[in-house]
N, CA, C and O atoms as a DFTB+ gen file, in Angstrom:
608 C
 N C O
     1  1      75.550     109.980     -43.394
     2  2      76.783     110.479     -43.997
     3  2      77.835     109.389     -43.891
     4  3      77.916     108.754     -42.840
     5  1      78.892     109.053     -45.216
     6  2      79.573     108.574     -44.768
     7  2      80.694     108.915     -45.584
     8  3      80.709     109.918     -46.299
     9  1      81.749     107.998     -45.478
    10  2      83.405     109.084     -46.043
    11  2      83.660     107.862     -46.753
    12  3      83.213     106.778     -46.380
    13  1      84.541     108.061     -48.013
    14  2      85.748     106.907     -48.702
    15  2      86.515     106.746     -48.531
    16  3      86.689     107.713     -47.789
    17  1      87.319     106.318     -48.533
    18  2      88.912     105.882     -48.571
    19  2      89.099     105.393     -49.610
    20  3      88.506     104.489     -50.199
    21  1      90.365     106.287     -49.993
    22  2      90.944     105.696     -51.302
    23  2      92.751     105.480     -50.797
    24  3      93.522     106.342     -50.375
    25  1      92.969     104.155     -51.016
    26  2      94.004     103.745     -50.690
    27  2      95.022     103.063     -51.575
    28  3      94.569     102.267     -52.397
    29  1      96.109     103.223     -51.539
    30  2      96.660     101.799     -52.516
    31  2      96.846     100.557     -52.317
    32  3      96.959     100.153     -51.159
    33  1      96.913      99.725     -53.346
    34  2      97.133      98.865     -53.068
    35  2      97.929      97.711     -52.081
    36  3      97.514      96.580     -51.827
    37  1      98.935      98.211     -51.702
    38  2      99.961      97.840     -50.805
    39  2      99.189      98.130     -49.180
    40  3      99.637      97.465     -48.246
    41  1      98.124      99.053     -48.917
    42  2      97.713      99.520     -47.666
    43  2      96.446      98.529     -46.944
    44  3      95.670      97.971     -47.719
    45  1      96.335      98.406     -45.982
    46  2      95.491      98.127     -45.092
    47  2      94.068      98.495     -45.910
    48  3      93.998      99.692     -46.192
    49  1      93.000      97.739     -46.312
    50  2      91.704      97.788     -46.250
    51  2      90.511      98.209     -45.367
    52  3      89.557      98.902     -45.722
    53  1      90.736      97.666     -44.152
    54  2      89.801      98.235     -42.581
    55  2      90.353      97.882     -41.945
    56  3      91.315      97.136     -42.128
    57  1      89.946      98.289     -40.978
    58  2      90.636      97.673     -39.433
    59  2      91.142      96.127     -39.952
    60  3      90.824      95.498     -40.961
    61  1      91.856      95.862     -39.086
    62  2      92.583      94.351     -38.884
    63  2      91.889      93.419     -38.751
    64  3      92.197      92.416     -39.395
    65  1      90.673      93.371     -37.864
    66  2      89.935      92.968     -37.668
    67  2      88.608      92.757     -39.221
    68  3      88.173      91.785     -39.840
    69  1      88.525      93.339     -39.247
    70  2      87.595      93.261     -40.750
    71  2      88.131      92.811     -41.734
    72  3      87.661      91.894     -42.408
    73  1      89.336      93.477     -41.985
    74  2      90.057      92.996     -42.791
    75  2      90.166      91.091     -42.885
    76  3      89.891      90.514     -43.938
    77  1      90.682      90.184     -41.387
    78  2      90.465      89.191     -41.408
    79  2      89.551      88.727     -41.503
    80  3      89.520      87.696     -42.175
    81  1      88.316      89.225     -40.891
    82  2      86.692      88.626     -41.163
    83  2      86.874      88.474     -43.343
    84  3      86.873      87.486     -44.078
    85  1      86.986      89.814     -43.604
    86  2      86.833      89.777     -44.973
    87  2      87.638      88.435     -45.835
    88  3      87.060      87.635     -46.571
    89  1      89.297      88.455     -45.472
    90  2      89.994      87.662     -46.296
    91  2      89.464      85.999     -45.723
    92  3      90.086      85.111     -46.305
    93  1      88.602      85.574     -44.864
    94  2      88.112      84.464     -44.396
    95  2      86.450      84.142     -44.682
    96  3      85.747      83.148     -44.497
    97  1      86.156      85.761     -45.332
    98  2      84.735      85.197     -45.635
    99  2      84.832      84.321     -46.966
   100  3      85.826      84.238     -47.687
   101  1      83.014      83.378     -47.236
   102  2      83.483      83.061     -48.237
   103  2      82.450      83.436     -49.101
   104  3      82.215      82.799     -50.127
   105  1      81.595      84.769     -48.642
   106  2      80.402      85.282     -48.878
   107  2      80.554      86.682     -49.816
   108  3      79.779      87.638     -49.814
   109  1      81.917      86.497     -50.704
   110  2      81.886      87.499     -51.614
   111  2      80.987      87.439     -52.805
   112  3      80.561      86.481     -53.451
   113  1      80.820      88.710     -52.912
   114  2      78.978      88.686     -53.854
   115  2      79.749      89.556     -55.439
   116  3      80.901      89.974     -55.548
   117  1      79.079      89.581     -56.064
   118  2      79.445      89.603     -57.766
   119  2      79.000      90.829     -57.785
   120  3      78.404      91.387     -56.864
   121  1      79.363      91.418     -59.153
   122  2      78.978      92.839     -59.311
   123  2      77.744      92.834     -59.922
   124  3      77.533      92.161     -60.931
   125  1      76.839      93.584     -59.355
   126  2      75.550      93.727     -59.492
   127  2      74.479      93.271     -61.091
   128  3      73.430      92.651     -61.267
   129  1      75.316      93.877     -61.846
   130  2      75.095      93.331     -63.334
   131  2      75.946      92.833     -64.298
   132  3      76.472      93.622     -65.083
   133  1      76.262      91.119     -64.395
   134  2      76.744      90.554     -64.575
   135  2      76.886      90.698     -66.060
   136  3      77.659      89.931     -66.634
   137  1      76.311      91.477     -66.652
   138  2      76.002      90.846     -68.398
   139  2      77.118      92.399     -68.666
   140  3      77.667      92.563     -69.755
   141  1      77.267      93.230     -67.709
   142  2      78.465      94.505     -67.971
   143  2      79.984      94.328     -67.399
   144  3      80.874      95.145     -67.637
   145  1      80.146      93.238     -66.672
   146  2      80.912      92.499     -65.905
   147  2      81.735      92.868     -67.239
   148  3      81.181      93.284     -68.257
   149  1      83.825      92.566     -67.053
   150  2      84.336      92.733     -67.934
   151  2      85.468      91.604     -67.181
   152  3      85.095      91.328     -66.041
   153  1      86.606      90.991     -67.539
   154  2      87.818      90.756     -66.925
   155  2      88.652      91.456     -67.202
   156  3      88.797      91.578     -68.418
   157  1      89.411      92.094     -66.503
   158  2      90.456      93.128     -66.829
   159  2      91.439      92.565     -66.940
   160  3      92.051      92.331     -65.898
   161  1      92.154      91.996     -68.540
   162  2      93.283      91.377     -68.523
   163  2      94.402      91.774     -68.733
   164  3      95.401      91.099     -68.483
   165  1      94.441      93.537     -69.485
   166  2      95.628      94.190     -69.460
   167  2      95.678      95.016     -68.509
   168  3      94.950      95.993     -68.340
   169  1      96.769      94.549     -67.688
   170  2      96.837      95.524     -66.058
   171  2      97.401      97.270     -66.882
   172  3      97.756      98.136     -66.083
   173  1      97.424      97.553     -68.124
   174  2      97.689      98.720     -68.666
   175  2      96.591      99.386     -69.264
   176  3      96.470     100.591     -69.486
   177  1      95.426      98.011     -69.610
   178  2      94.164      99.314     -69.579
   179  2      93.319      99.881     -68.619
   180  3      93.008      99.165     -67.668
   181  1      92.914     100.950     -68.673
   182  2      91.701     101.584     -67.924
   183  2      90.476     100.574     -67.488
   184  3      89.566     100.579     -68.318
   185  1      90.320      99.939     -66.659
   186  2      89.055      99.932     -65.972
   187  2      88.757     100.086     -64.728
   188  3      89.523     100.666     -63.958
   189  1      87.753      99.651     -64.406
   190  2      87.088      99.653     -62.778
   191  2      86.430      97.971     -62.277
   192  3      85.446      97.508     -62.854
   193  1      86.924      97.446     -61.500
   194  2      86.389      96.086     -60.635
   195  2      85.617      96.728     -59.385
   196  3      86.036      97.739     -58.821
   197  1      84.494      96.075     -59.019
   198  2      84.123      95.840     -57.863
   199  2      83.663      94.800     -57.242
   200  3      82.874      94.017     -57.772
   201  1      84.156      94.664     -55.917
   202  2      83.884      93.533     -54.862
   203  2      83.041      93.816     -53.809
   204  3      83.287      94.855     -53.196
   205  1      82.094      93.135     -53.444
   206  2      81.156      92.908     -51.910
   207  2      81.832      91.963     -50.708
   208  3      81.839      90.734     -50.785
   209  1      82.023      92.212     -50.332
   210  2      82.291      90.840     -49.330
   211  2      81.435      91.113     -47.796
   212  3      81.513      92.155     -47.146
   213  1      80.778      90.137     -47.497
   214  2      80.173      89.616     -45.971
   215  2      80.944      89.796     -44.998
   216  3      81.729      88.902     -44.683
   217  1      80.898      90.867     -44.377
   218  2      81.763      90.665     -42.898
   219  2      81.243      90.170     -41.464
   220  3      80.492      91.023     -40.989
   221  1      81.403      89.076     -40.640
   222  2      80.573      89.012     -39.662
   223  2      79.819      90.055     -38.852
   224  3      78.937      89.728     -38.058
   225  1      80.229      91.483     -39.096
   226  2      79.859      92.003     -38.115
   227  2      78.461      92.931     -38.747
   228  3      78.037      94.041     -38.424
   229  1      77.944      91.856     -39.861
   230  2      76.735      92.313     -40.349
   231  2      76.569      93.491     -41.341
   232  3      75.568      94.130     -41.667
   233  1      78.121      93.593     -41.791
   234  2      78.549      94.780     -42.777
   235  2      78.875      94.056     -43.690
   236  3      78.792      92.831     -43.773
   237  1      79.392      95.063     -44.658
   238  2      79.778      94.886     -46.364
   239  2      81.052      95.778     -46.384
   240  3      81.001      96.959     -46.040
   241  1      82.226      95.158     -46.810
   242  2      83.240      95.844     -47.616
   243  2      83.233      96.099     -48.798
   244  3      83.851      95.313     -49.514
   245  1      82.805      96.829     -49.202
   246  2      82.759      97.317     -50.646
   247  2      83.957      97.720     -51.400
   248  3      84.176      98.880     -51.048
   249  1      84.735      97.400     -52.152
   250  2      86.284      98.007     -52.763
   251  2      86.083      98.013     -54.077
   252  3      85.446      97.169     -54.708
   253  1      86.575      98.877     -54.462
   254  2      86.469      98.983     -55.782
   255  2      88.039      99.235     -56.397
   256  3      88.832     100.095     -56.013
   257  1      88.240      98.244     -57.444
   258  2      89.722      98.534     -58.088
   259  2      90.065      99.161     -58.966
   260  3      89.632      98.606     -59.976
   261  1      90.763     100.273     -59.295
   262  2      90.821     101.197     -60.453
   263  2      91.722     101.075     -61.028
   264  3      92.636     100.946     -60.213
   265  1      92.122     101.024     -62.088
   266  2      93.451     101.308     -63.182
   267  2      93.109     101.903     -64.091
   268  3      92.169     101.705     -64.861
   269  1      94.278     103.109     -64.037
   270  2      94.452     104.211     -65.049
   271  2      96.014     104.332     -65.489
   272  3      96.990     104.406     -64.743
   273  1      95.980     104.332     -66.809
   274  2      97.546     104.856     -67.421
   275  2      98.362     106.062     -66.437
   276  3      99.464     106.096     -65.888
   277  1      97.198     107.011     -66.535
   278  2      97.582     108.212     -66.728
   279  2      96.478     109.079     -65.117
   280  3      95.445     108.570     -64.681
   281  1      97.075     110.319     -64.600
   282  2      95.955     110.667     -63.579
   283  2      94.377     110.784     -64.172
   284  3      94.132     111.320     -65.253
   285  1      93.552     110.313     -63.468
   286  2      92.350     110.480     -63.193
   287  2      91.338     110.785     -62.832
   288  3      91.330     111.973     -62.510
   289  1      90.396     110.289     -62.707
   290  2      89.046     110.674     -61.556
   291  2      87.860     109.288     -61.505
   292  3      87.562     108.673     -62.529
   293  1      87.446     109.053     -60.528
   294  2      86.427     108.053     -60.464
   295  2      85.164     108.528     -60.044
   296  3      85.058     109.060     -58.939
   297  1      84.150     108.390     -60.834
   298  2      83.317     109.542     -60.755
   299  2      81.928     108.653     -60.661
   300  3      81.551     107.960     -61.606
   301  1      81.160     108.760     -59.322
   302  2      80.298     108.289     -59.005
   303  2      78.896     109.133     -59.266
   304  3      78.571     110.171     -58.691
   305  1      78.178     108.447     -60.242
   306  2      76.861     109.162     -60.922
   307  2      75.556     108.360     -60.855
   308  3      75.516     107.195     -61.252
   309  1      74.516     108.979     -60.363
   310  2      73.710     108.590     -60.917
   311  2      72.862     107.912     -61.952
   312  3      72.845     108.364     -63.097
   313  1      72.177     106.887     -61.633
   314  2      71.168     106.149     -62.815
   315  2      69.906     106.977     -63.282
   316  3      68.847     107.280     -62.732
   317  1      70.552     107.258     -64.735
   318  2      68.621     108.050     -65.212
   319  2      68.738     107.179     -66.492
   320  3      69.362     107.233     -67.552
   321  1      68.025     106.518     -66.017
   322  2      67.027     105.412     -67.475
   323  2      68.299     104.358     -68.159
   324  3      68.275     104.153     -69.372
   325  1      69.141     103.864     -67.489
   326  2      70.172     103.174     -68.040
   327  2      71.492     104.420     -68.175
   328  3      72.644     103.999     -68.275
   329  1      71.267     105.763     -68.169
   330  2      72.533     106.713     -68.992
   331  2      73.039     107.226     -67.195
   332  3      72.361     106.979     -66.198
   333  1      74.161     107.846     -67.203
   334  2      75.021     108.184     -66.588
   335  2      74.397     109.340     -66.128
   336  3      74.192     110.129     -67.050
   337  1      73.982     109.768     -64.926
   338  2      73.241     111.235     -64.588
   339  2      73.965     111.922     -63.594
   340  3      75.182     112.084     -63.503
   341  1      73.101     112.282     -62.900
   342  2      73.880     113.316     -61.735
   343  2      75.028     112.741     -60.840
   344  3      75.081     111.763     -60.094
   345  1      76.215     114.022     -61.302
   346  2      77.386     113.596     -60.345
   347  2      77.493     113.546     -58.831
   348  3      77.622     114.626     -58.255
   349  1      77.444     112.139     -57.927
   350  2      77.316     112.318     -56.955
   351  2      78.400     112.602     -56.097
   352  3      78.216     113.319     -55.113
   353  1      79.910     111.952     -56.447
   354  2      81.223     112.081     -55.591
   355  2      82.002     111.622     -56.866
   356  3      81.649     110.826     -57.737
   357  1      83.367     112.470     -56.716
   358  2      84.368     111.971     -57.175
   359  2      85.848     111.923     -56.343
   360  3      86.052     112.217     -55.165
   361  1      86.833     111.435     -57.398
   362  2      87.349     111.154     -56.391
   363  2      89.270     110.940     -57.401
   364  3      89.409     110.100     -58.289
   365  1      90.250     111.738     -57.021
   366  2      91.206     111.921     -58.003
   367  2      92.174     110.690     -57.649
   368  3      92.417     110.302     -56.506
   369  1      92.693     110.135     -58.863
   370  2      93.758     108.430     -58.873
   371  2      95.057     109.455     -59.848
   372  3      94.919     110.405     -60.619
   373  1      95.989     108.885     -59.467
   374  2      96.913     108.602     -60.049
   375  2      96.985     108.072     -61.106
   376  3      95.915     107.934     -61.698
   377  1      98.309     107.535     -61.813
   378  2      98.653     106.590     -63.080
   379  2      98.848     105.520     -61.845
   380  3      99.282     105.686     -60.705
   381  1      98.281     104.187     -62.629
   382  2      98.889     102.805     -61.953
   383  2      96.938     102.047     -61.331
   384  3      95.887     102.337     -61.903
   385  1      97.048     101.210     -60.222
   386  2      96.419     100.560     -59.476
   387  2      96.234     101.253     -58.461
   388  3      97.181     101.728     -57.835
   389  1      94.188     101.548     -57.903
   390  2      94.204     102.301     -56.783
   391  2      93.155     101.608     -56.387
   392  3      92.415     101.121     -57.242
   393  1      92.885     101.429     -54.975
   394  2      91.984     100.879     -54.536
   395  2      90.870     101.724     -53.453
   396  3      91.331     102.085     -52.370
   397  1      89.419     102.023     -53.773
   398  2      89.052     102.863     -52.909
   399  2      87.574     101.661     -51.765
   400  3      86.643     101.020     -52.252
   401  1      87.857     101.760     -50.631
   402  2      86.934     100.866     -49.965
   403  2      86.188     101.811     -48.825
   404  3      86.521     102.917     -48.400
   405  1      85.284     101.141     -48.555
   406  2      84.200     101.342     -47.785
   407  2      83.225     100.231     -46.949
   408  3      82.435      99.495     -47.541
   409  1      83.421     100.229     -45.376
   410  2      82.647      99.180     -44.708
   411  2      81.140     100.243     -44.259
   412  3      81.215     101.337     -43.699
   413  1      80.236      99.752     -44.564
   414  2      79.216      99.657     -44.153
   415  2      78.170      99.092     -44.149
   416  3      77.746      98.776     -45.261
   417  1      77.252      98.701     -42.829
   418  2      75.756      98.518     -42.163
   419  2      74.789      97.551     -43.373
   420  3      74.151      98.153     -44.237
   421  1      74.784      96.596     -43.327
   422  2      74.102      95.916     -44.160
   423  2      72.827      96.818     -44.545
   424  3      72.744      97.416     -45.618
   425  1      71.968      96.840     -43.667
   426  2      70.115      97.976     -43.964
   427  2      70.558      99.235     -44.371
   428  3      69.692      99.999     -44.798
   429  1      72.287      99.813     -44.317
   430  2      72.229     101.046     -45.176
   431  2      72.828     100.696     -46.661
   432  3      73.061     101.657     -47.393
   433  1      73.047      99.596     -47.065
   434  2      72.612      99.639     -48.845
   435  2      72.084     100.022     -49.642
   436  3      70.882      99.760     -49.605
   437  1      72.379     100.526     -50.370
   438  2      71.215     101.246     -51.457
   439  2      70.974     100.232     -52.450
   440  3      71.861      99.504     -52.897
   441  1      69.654     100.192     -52.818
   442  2      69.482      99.459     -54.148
   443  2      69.232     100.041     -55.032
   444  3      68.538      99.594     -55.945
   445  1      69.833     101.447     -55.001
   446  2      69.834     101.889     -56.403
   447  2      70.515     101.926     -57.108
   448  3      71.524     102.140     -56.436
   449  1      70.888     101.872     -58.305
   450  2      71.852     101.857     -59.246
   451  2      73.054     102.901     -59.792
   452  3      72.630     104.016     -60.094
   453  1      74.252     102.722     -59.929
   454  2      74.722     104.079     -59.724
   455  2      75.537     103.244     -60.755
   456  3      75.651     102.056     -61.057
   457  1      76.175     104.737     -61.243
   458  2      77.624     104.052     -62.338
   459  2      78.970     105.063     -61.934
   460  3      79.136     106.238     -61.607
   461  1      79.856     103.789     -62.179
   462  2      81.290     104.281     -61.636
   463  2      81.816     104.456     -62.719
   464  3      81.998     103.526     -63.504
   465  1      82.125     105.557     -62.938
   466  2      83.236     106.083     -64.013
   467  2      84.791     106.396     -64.155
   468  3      85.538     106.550     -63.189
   469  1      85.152     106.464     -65.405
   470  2      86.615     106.740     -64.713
   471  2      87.089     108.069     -65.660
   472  3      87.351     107.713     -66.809
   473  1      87.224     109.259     -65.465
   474  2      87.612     110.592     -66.272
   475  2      88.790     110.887     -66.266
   476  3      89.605     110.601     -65.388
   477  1      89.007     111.592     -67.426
   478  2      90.239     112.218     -67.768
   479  2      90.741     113.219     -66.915
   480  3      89.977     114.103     -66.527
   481  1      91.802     113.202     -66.604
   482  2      92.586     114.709     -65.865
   483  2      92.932     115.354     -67.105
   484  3      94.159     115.325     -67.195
   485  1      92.485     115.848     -67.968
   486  2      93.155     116.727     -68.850
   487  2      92.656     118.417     -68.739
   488  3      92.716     119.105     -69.757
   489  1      92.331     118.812     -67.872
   490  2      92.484     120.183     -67.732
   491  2      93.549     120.790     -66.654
   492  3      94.767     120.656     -66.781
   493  1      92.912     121.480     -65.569
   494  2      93.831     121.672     -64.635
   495  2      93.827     120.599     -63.505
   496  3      92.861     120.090     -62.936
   497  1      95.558     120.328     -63.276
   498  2      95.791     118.997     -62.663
   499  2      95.271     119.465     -61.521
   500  3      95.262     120.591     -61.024
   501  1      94.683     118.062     -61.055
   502  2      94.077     117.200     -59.783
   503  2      92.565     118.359     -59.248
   504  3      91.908     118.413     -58.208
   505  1      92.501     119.221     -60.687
   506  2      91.175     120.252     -59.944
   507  2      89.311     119.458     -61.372
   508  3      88.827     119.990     -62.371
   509  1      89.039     118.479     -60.846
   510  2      87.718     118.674     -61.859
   511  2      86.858     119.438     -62.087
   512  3      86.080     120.114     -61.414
   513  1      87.205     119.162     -63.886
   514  2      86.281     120.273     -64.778
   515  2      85.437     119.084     -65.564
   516  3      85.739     118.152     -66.310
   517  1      84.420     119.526     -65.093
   518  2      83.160     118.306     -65.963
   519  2      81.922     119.046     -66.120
   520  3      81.691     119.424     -64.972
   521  1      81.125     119.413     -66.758
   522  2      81.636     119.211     -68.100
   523  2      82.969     120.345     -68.446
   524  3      83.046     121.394     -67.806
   525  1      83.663     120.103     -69.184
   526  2      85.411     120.417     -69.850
   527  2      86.191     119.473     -70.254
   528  3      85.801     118.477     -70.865
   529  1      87.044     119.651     -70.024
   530  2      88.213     119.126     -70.378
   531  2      88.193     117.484     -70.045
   532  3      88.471     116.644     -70.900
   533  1      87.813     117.154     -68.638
   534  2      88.104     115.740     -67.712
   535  2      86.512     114.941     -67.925
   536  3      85.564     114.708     -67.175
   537  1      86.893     114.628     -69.693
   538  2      85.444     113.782     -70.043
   539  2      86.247     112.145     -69.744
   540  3      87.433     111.821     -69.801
   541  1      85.004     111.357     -69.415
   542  2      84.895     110.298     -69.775
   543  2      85.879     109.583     -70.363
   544  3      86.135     109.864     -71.534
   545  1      86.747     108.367     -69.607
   546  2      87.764     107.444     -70.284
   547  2      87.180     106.512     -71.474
   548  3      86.163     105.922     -71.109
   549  1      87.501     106.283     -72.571
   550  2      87.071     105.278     -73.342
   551  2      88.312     103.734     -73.881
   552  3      89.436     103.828     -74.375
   553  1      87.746     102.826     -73.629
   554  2      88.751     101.880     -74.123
   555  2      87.653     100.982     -75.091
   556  3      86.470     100.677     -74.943
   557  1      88.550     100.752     -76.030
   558  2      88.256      99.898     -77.357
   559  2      86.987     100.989     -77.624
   560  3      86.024     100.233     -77.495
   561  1      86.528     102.081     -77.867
   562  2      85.423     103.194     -78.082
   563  2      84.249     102.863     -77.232
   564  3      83.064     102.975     -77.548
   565  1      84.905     102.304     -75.743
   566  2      83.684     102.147     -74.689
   567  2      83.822     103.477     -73.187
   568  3      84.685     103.939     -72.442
   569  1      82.943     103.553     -73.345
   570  2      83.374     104.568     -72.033
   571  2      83.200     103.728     -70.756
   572  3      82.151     103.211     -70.371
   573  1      84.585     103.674     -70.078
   574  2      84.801     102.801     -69.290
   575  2      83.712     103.281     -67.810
   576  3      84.187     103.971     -66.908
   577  1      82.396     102.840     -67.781
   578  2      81.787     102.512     -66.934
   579  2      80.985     101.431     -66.110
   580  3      80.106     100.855     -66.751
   581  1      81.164     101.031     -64.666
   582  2      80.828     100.049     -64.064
   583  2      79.455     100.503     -63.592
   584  3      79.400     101.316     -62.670
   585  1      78.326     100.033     -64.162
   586  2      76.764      99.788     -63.729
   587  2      76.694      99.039     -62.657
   588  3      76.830      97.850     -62.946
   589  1      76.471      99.323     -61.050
   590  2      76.333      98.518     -60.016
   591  2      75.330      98.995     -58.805
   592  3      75.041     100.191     -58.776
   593  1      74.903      98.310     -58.023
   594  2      74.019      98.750     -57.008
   595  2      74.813      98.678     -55.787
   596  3      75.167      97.611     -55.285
   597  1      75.106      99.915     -55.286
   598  2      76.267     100.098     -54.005
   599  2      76.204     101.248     -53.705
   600  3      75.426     102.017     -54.270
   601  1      77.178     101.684     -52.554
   602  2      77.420     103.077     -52.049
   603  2      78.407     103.794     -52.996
   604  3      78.787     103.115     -53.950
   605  1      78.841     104.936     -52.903
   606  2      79.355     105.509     -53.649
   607  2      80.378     106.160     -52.764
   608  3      81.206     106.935     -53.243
């Protein structure tokens, strides 16, 4: 079992300690599938970044960066055959920049594939309805999802 943190930007990442291991490693790793990789150059559209980084203490910081116009959801799903499957965790953002991280255990990695999504709040605020109302964000007619191998 383990828990998320979703924090903002302005806040502490992990302990102090990790935190410095992290901003001194130089063992940050790329997002799992490079050819879905995007650069997010308007800090006003919708997407999702994620980072790995090496911590000495034989862990992984995992963070993931979100931007949404408008409130949200980041919605961690399952891989069935390349498509978006079973909802495993979500998780409600604000309008603006949110950052949600997670340190853990190198041998508890998953190598399975999961996709990070980012959904609409358009039903009842901060309660998800999926399937309803809180479908799927799309930018330029893409549904803004990150294909990666990580925790959720």
């Amino acid at each position: 079992m383990f828990s998320l943190l979703l924090i903002s930007s302005q806040s502490m990442i992990a302990s102090a300690e990790e935190y410095k291991q992290a901003s001194e490693s130089l063992g940050e790793l790329r997002v799992d599938d490079p050819t879905e990789a995007e650069v997010m150059l308007d800090a006003y559209s919708p997407g999702i970044e994620m980072r790995r980084t090496w911590l000495e203490s034989r862990s992984f910081l995992t963070v993931y960066t979100v931007r949404s116009d408008r409130p949200a959801w980041v919605v961690f799903r399952a891989d069935e055959d390349g498509l978006p499957g079973a909802i495993l965790h979500y998780i409600f953002v604000g309008s603006g920049t949110h950052t949600i991280a997670r340190v853990e255990d190198a041998p508890a990695i998953s190598s399975e594939q999961i996709h990070v999504m980012l959904h609409e709040d358009f039903g009842r605020s901060s309660v998800f309805e999926f399937p309803g109302p809180d479908g799927p964000v799309y930018v330029d007619n893409k549904v803004v999802d990150l294909l990666c191998c990580g925790p959720y």
